[in-house]
C-alpha positions in Angstrom: 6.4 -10.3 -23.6 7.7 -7.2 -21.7 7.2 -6.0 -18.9 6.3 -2.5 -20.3 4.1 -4.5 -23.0 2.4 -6.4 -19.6 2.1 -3.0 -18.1 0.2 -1.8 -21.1 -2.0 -4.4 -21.5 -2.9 -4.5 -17.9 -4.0 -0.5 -17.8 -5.5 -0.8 -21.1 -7.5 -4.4 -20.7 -7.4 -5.5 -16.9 -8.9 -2.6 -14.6 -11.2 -1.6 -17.4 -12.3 -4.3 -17.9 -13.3 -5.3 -14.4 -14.0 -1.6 -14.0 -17.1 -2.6 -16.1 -17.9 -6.2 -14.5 -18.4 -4.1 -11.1 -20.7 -1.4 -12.8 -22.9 -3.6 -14.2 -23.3 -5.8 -10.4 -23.9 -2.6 -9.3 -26.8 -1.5 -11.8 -28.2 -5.4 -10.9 -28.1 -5.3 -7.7 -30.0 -1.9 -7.2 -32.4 -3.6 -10.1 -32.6 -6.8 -8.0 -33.5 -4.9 -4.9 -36.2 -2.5 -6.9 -37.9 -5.8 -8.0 -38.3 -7.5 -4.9 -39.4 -4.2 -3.9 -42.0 -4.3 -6.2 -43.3 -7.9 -5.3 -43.3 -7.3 -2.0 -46.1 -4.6 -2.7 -47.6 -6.9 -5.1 -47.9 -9.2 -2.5 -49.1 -7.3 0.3 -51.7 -5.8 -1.8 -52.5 -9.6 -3.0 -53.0 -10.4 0.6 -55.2 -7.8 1.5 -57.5 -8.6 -1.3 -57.6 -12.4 -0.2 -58.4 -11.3 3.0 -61.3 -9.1 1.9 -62.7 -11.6 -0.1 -62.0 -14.2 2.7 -64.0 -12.0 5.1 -67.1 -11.4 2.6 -67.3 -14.9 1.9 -67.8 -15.5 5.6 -70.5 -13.4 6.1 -72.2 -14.5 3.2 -72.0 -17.9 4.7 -72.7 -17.1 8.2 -74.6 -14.1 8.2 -72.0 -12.3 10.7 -68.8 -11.3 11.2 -66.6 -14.1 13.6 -64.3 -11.2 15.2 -62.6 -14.5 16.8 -60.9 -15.2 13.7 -60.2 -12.2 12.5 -56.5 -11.8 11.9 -54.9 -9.0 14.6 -53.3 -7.3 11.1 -56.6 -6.2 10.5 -57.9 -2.8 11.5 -61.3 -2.6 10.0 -63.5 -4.0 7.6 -67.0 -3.3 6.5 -69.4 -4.4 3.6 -71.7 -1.5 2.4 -74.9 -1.1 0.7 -75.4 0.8 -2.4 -76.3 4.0 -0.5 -73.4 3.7 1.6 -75.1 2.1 4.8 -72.5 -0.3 6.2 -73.6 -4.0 6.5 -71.8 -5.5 8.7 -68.8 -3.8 10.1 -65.5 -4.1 12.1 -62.6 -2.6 14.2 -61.9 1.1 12.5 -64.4 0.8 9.2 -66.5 3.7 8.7 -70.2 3.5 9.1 -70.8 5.5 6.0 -69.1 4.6 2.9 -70.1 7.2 -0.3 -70.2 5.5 -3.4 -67.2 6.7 -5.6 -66.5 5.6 -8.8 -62.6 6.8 -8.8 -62.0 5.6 -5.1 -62.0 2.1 -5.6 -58.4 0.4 -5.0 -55.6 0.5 -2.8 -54.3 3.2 -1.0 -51.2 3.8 1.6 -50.9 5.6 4.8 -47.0 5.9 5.2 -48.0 8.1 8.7 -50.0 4.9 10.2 -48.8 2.1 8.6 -51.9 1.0 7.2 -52.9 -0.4 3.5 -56.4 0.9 2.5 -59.0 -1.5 0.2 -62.0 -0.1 -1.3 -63.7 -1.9 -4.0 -66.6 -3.4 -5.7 -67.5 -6.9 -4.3 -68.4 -8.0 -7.7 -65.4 -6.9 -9.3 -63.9 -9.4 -6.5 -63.4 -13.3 -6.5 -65.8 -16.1 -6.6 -67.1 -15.1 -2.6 -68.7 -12.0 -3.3 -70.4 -13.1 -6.7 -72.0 -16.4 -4.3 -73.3 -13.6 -2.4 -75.6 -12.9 -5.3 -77.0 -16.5 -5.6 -78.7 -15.9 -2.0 -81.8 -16.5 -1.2 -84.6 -13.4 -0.8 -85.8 -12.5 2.6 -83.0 -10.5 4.0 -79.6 -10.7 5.5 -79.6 -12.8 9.1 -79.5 -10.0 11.8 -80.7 -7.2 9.6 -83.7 -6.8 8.7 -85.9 -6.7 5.5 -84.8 -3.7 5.0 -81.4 -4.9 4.3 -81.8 -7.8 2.3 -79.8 -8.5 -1.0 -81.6 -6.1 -2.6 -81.0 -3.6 -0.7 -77.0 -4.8 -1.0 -76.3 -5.2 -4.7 -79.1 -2.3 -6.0 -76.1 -1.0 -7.1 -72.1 -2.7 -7.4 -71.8 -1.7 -3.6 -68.7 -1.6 -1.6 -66.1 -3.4 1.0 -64.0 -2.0 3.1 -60.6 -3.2 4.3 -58.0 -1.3 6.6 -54.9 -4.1 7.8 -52.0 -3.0 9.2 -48.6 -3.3 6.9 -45.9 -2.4 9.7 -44.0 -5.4 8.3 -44.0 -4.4 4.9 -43.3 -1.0 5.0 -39.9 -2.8 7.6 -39.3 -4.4 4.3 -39.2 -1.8 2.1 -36.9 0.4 4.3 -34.8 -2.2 4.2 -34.8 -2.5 0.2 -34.5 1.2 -0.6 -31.4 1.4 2.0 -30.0 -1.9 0.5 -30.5 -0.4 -3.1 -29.1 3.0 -1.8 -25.7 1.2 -0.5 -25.7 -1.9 -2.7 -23.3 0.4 -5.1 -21.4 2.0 -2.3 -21.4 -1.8 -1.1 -19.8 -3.0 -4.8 -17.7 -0.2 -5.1 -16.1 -1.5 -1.6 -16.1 -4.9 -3.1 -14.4 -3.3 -6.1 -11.9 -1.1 -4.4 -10.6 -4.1 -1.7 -10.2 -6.1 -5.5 -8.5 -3.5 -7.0 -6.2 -3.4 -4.1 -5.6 -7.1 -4.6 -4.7 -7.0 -8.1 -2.7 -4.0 -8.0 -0.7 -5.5 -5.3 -0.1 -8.8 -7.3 0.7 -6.9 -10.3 3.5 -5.4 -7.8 4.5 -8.1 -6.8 5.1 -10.3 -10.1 6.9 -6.4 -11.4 8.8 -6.8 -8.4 9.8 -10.5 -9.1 10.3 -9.7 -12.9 12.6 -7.2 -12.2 14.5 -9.4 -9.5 14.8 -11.9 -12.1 15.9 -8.9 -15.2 18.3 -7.4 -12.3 20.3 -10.7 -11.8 20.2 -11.2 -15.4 22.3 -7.8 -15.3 24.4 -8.5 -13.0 25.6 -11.3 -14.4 25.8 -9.3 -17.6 27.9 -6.8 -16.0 30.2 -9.4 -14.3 31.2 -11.1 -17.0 31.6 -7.7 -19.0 33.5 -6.2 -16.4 35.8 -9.6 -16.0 36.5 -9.1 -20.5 36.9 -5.4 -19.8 39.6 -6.2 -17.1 42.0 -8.2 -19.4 42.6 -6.1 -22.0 43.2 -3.2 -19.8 46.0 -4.9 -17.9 47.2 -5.7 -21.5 47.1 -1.6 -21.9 48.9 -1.3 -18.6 51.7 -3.0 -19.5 52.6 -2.1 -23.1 52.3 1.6 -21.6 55.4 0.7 -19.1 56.9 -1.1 -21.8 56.4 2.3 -23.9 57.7 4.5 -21.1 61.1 2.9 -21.0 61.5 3.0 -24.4 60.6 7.5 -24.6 62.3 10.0 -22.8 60.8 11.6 -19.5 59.5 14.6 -21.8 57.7 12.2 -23.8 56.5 10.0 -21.6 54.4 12.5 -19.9 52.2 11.8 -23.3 51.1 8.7 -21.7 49.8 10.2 -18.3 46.4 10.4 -20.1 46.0 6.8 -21.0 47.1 5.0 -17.1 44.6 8.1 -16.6 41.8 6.7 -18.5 42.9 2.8 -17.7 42.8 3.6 -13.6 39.4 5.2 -14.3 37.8 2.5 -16.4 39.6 -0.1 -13.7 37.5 1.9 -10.9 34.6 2.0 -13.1 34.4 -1.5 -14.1 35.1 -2.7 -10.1 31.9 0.0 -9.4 29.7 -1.9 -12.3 30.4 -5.4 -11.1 29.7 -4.3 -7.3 26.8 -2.5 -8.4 24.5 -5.1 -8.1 25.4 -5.5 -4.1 25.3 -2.2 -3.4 24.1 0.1 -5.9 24.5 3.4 -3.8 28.7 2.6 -4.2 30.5 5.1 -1.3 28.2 8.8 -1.2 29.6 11.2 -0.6 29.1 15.1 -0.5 29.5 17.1 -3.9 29.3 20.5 -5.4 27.1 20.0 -8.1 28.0 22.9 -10.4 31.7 22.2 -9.9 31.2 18.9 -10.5 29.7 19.2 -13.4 31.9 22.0 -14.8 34.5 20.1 -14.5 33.2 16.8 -15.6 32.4 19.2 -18.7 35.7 19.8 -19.8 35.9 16.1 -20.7 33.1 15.7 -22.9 33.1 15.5 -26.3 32.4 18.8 -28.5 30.2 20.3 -29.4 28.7 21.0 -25.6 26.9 23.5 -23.6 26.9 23.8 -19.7 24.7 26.0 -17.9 22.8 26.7 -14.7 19.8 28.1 -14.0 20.5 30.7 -11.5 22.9 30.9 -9.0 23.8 27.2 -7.9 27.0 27.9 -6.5 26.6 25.7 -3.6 24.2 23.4 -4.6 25.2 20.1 -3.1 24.1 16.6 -3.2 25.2 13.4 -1.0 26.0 10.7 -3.9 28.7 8.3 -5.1 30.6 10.5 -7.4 31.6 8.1 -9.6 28.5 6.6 -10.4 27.2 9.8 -11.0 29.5 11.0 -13.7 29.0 7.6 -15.2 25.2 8.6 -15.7 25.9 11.7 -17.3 28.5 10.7 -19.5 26.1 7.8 -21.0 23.4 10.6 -21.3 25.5 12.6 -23.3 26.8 10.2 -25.3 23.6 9.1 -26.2 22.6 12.3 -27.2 25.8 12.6 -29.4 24.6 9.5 -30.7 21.5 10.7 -31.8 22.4 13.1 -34.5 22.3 11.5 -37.8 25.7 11.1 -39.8 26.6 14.5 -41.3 24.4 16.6 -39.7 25.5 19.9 -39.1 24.9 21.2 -35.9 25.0 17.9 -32.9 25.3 20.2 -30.2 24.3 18.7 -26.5 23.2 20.9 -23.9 23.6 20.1 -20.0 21.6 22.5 -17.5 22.0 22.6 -13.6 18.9 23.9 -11.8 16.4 23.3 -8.6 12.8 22.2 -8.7 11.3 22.3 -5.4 13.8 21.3 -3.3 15.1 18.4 -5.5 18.6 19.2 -8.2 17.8 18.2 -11.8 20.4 17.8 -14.8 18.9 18.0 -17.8 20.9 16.7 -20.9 18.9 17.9 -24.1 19.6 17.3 -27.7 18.2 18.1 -31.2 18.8 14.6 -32.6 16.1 12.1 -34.2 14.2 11.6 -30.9 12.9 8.5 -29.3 10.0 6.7 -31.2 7.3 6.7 -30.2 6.2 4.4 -27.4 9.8 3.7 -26.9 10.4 6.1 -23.6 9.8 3.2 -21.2 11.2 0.4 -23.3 14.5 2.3 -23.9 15.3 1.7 -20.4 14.7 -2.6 -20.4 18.0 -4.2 -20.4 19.5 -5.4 -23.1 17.1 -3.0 -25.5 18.9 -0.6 -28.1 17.9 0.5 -31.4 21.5 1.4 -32.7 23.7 -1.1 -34.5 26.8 -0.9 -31.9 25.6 -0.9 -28.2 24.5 -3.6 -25.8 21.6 -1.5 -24.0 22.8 -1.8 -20.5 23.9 1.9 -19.8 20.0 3.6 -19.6 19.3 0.5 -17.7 22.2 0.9 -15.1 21.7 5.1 -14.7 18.3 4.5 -13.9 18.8 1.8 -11.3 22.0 4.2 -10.1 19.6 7.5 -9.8 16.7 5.4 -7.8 19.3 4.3 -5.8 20.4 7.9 -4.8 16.2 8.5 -4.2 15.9 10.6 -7.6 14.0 9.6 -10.9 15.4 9.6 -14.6 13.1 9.8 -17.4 13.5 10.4 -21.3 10.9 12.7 -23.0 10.5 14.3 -26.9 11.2 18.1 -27.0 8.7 20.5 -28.5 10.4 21.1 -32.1 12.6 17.7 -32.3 14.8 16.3 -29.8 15.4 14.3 -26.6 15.5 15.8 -23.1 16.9 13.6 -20.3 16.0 14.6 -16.9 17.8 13.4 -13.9 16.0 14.2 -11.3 18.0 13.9 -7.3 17.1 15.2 -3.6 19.0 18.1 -2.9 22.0 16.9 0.4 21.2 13.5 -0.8 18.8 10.4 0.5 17.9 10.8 3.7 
């Protein structure tokens, strides 16, 4: 697979996908915390109403309240008659309890930390029905005025006020845990994200360690085949030259020309792997690329956007005109056969502070998906071409500190954009 089909299926499959995973341990964490939230009240209340009913059974059995062994949670309690006369009575209980049918149940003071119990005894556990199995004569203590008949006359009532400092702790804690259990997973998520992202640069890096020797031995043995037949070149040219006058001779001056240049330029390519930056040096822009111009294949159009007269860029010349030539030959390329008008177009101009060269074209275009890939070694969709040169300006240009990129043109086309700091890499 490559590594722009890894790339894809990373963005589209990988971070979404654990994107998701984290979401959801968010959502059940908070949902966690909300339910024990919920059965902590469920069990505070449950121990309140044990405690009531524990308390009433006592008296039933002793006929008094044993403050001894009454639990220090507990602020008052009281049982009350029908008309609302309390019974027997602790701590902070009232001594008047109104009959209400809508107060019975359990109510919260946040303020004082303290859980509220009003209800029937005989909606209650098996300790407050007992109390109806005792016998007449009146409660011990109380009088005959107070005796079971004067209790359960009517449902009657029980009071309990305990203190729930400890549970309202807990839910503090719960509704802050639930509050920062997705800030918490996002964290989680964010340091993992970090993690795989620095793998995936990693194994990219290593991948394209492994693609860039590949190239370089690629580009070693082309350069070594390249070297042969040019020193075959070299010397039927002498031979030619002894043979023609001085006049005609001249005639030949372009082709040791163009055999010292692609000598240079094959030495550059087979170094390039060591040093990929070659020898920088200052240029002119604009005169460098009017000249370079002048030797590129009709039909062609240089311009500059403005006045870039002294525009000037630290880079290895060489290499550079390398870059543009394969960019404009590609554009050449792109023309079908026999269409009319294959004109290329080269413009100079400044985008904060950085030079860009843009080499546009009105040929068949890149396909789609294909502006990434085009730039893998060895890739090429035409039928003569190894794919090395969009692999070897792009590695020149990063190695200057600029960026190359391909991109369709609105209306049909290819626009290549080399992209460089203005003076050079710092």
């Amino acid at each position: 697979m490559s590594l722009v089909k890894v790339r894809q299926n990373e963005t589209r499959f990988l971070f979404p996908g654990f994107f998701i995973l984290f979401a959801v341990l968010a959502v059940l964490a908070v949902f966690l915390l909300v339910g024990e939230s919920r059965r902590s009240r469920i069990l505070v209340e449950y121990e309140a109403d044990r405690t009531a009913y524990t308390l009433a059974y006592s008296f039933r059995s002793a006929g008094s309240l044993d403050t001894s062994t009454v639990d220090a949670s507990i602020k008052g309690f009281a049982l009350y008659a029908y008309s609302g006369e309390a019974l027997a009575r602790l701590g902070t209980a009232p001594e008047f309890l109104a009959f209400d049918e809508e107060r019975p149940g359990f109510s919260y003071d946040a303020q004082r930390r303290l859980l509220t119990l009003v209800r029937k005894p005989a909606m209650g556990g098996p300790g407050m029905r007992g109390m109806m199995g005792m016998p007449g004569g009146g409660l011990p203590g109380r009088g005959p005025g107070l005796g079971p008949q004067a209790l359960f006359r009517g449902p009657g009532m029980l009071f309990l006020s305990m203190d729930i400092t400890s549970y309202y702790r807990q839910q503090f804690l719960y509704r802050a845990a639930a509050v920062l259990a997705p800030f918490a997973v996002a964290g989680i998520a964010a340091l993992f994200f970090s993690f795989i992202a620095t793998n995936i640069r990693h194994r990219r890096r290593a991948e394209e360690q492994e693609t860039l020797a590949r190239l370089g031995e690629s580009a070693r043995t082309l350069a070594h085949e390249i070297r042969n037949p040019l020193g075959a070149i070299r010397i039927q040219t002498g031979l030619l030259r002894r043979k023609m006058t001085a006049s005609d001779s001249s005639q030949l001056d372009a082709i040791d020309e163009e055999v010292e240049r692609l000598s240079i330029l094959t030495r550059r390519v087979s170094n390039f792997m060591k040093n990929p930056r070659g020898t920088p040096q200052r240029i002119l822009v604009q005169d460098f690329l009017r000249e370079l111009a002048g030797r590129l294949p009709a039909p062609f159009v240089f311009t500059a956007a403005g006045d870039q007269s002294q525009t000037a860029m630290t880079i290895d010349s060489e290499l550079l005109r390398s870059v543009v030539e394969n960019l404009v030959r590609n554009a050449h390329e792109s023309y079908d056969e026999g269409s009319g008008d294959r004109q290329v177009e080269m413009e100079l101009s400044r985008e904060k502070g950085h030079i860009v060269i843009a080499v546009r074209d009105r040929g068949k275009g890149i396909p789609a998906g294909l502006s990434e890939k085009v730039f893998d070694p060895f890739f090429t969709d035409k039928v003569h071409g190894s794919g090395v040169g969009l692999s070897l300006s792009r590695r020149i240009v990063e190695a200057a500190g600029g960026t190359l990129t391909l991109a369709q043109r609105h209306g049909g086309g290819t626009e290549a954009r080399v992209t460089l700091p203005a003076g050079g890499q710092k």
